[in-house]
C-alpha positions in Angstrom: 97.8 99.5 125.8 99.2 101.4 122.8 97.8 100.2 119.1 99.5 97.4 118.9 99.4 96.6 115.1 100.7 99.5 114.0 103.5 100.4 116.2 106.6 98.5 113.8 110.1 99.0 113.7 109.7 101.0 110.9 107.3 103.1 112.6 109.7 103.6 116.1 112.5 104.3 113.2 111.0 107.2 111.9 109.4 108.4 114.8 105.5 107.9 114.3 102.8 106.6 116.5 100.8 104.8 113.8 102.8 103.3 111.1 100.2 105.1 109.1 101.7 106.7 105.4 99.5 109.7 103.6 100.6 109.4 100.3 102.6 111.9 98.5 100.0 113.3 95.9 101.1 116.4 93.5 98.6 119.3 93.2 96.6 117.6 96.7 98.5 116.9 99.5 98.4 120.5 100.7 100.6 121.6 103.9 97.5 121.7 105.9 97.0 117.8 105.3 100.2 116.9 105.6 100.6 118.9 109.1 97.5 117.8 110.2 98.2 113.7 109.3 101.9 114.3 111.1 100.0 116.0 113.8 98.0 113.1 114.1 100.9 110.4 114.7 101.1 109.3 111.0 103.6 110.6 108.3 102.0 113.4 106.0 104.0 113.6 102.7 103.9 116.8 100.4 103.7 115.5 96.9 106.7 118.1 95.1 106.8 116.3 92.6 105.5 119.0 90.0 105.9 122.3 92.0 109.0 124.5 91.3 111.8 124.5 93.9 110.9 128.4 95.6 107.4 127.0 96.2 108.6 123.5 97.2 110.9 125.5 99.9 108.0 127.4 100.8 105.4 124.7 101.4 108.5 122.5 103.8 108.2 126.0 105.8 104.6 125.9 106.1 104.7 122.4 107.3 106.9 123.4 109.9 105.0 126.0 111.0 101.8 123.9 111.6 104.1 120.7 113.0 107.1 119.7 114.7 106.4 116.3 113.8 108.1 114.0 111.5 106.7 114.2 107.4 107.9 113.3 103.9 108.1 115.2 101.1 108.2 113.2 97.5 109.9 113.8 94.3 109.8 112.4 91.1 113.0 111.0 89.8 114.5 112.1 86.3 112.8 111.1 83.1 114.2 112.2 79.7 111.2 112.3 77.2 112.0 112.0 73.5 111.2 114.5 71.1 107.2 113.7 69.9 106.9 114.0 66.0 105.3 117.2 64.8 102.4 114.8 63.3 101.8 113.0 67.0 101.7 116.5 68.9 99.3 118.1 66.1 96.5 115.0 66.4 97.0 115.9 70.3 96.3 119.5 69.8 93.5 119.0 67.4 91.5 116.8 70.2 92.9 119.3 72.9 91.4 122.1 70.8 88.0 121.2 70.4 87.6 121.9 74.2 89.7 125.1 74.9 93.6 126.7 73.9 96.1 123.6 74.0 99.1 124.1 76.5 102.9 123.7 75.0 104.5 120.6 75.3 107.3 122.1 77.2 109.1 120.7 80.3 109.4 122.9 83.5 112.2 125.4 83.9 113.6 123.8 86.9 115.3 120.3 87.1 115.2 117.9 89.8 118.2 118.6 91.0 117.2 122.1 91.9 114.4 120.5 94.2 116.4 117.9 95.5 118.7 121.1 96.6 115.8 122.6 98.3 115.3 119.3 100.5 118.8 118.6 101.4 119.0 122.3 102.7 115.6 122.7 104.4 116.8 118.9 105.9 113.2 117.4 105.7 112.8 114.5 107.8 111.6 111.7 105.0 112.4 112.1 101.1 110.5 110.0 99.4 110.6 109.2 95.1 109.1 107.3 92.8 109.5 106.5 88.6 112.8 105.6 89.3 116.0 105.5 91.4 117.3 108.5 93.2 120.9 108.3 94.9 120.0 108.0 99.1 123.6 109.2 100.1 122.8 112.9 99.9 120.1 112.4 101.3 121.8 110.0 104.2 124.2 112.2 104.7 122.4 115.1 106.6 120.3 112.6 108.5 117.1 112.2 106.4 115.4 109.0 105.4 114.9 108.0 102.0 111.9 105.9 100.4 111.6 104.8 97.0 108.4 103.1 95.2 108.2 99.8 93.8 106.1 98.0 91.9 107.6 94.4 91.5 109.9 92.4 93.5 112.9 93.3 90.8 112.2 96.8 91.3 112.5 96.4 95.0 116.2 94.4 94.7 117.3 97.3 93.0 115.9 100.0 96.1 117.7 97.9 98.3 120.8 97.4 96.5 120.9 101.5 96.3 120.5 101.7 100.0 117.4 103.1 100.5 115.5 102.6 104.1 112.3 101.3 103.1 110.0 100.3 99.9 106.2 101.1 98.9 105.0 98.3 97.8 102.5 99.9 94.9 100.1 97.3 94.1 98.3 97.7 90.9 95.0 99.0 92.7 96.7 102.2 94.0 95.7 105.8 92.8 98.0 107.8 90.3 101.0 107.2 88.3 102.7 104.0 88.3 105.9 104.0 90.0 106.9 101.2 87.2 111.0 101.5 86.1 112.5 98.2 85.1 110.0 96.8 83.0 106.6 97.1 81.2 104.0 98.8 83.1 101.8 96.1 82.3 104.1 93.6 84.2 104.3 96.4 87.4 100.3 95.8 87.8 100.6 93.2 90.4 97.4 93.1 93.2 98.9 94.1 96.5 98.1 91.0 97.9 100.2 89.2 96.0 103.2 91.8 95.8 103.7 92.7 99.9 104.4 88.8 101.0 106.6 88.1 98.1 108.0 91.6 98.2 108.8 91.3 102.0 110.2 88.0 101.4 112.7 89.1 98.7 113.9 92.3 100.9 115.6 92.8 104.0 114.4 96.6 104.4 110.7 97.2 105.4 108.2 97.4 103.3 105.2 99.8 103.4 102.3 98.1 101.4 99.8 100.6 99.4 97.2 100.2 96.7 93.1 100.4 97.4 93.5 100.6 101.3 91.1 102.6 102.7 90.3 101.2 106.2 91.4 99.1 109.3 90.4 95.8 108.2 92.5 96.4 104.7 95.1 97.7 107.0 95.3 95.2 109.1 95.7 92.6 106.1 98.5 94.2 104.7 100.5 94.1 107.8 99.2 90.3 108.2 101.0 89.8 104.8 104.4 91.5 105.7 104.0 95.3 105.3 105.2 96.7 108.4 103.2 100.2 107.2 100.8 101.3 104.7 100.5 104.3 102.6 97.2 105.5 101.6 96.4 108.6 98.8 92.9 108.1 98.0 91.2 107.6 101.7 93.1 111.2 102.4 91.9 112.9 99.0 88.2 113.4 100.9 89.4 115.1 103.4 88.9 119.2 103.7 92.6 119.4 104.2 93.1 118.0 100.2 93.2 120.1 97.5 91.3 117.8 95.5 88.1 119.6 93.7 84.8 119.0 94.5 84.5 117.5 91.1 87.6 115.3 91.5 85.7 113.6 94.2 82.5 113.0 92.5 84.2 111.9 90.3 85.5 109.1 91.7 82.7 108.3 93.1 80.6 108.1 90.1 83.1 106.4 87.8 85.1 102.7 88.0 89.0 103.9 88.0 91.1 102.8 85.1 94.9 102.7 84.8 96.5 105.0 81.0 98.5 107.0 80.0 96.4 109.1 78.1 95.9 112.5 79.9 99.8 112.5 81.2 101.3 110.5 78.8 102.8 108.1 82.0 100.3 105.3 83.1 98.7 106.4 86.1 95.1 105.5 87.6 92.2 107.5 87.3 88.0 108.2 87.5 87.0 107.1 83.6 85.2 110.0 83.2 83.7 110.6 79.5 86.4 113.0 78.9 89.3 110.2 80.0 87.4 107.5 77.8 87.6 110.2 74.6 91.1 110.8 75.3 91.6 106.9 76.0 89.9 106.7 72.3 92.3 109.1 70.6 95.5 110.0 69.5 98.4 108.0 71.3 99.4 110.4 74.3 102.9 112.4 73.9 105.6 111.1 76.3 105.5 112.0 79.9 105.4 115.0 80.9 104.4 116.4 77.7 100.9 115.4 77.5 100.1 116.5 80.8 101.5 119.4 79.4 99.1 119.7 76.9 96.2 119.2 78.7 97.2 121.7 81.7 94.6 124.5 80.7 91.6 122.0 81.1 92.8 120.4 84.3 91.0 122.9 86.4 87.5 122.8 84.3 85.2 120.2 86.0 84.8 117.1 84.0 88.1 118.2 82.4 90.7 117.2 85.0 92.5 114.1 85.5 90.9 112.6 88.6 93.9 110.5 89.9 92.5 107.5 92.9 92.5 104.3 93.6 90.1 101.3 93.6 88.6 101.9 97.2 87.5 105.1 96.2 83.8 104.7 96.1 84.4 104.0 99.9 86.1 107.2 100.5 84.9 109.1 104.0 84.7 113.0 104.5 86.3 113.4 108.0 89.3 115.9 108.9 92.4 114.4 108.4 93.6 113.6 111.9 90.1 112.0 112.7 90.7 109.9 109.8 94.5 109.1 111.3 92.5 108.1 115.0 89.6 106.3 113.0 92.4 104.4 111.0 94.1 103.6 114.1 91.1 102.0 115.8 89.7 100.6 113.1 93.0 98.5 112.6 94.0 97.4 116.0 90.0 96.0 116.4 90.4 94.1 113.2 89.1 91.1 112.9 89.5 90.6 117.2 
């Protein structure tokens, strides 16, 4: 008797064990994780969205070194920021100041083209994206999977209309930025519960439910409701494979999560910590990715980083990352039997 629950279509499709997603998270989900989750019989994803193409080409090596298995890696599609006003970035660098030397608001050398290049030609399994649409047929073409994120029904139509393989569903109780592209982020905060049946009922393609899972029993519920696999950031950000700080998971932990814009300029949920709430209280943030921008010489100061998770993160657990895959696994198919 394999685990029943979560052996889908969707899971057979892309060759997994468990129909088991770790979510693709910039600046944690090292190689290590996402070799070990893959390992494991779930689909590790390498969150590329902010690292420049030799290093994305780089870590898809690494992977491949530690697994022959199936993972993802994640991009984030094109934005084009507006030029902020001279007055908006100045009240940003004054606040920025007070704690250490401001960044530039400067966008990266590289485009996204240049690291969608660098997946096409390393021919990564799963590509996966999210603030937007991203063409599949490159992708499709040389025989990798595409995924794109979601966060209302509308936003899904349009996935499928584009062709894409499958949908996260991100309900508004999942870590990081919002995947929100058709509409106001406030109308893209819809509780997972409600967005997988209606989701799955509006789509033909499978859809992988995410947002404040972090065990069996929520598992299992999503799947109940339509998901035919779940992602989950957060449960993997405690394990010793993550890159998250020590002080990124205290503090998330200590602190209720909250969903702004204010450190990255992009809604995105994250720890309250005092330094959140004072940014929270100040100037508006510059557009996306410029704030971030701005703030990247304090990230790495504790109390001074943006502690990305979602709402299950007080019940995060410190376990290796394929223990965590098995735990997952047994935790779901027992479920409520």
């Amino acid at each position: 008797m394999g685990m029943r629950r979560l052996d889908t279509p969707l899971a057979e499709r892309l060759g997994l064990r468990f129909a088991l997603v770790q979510a693709p998270m910039a600046n944690v989900s090292t190689a290590e994780l996402v070799a070990a989750v893959s390992e494991a019989g779930g689909l590790g994803s390498f969150g590329g969205g902010l690292t420049p193409p030799d290093e994305l080409r780089a870590a898809i090596r690494r992977i491949r070194d530690l697994t022959t298995a199936p993972f993802a890696v994640s991009l984030f599609a094109p934005l084009q920021p507006e030029e902020p006003e001279p007055e908006a970035v100045a009240a940003v660098r004054e606040l920025v100041a007070r704690y250490g030397e401001p960044g530039a608001p400067s966008l990266p050398p590289w485009s996204l083209d240049d690291q969608i290049a660098v997946v096409l030609e390393e021919r990564v399994p799963v590509f996966s994206y999210t603030f937007g649409l991203v063409d599949p047929e490159p992708f499709h073409d040389v025989g990798i999977a595409v995924i794109g994120t979601a966060t209302t029904v509308e936003e899904a139509r349009e996935h499928e209309l584009d062709g894409v393989d499958a949908v996260v569903a991100q309900g508004a109780e999942a870590g990081g930025h919002r995947g929100t592209f058709l509409d106001s982020f406030q109308t893209g905060l819809v509780p997972l519960d409600e967005l997988v049946p209606a989701m799955a009922g509006a789509v033909s393609i499978p859809v992988i439910a995410a947002g404040g899972i972090m065990d069996g029993a929520g598992i299992a519920a999503a799947l109940a409701l339509g998901a035919e696999a779940v992602q989950l950031g957060t449960a993997f950000l405690f394990c010793p494979e993550s890159a998250a700080s020590a002080a990124w998971r205290q503090a998330l932990r200590e602190h209720e999560t909250v969903v702004t814009p204010a450190y990255t300029g992009r809604p995105a949920r994250a720890a309250r910590t005092p330094f959140l709430a004072e940014l929270m209280a100040g100037p508006p943030p510059l557009p996306y990715p410029l704030q971030g921008a701005m703030l990247a010489p304090l990230r790495g100061r504790d109390g001074y980083g943006f502690y990305m998770g979602g709402t299950g993160a007080a019940r995060g657990r410190e376990a290796a990352a394929s223990e965590l895959v098995r735990t997952l696994a047994f935790e779901t198919e027992t479920a409520g039997r």
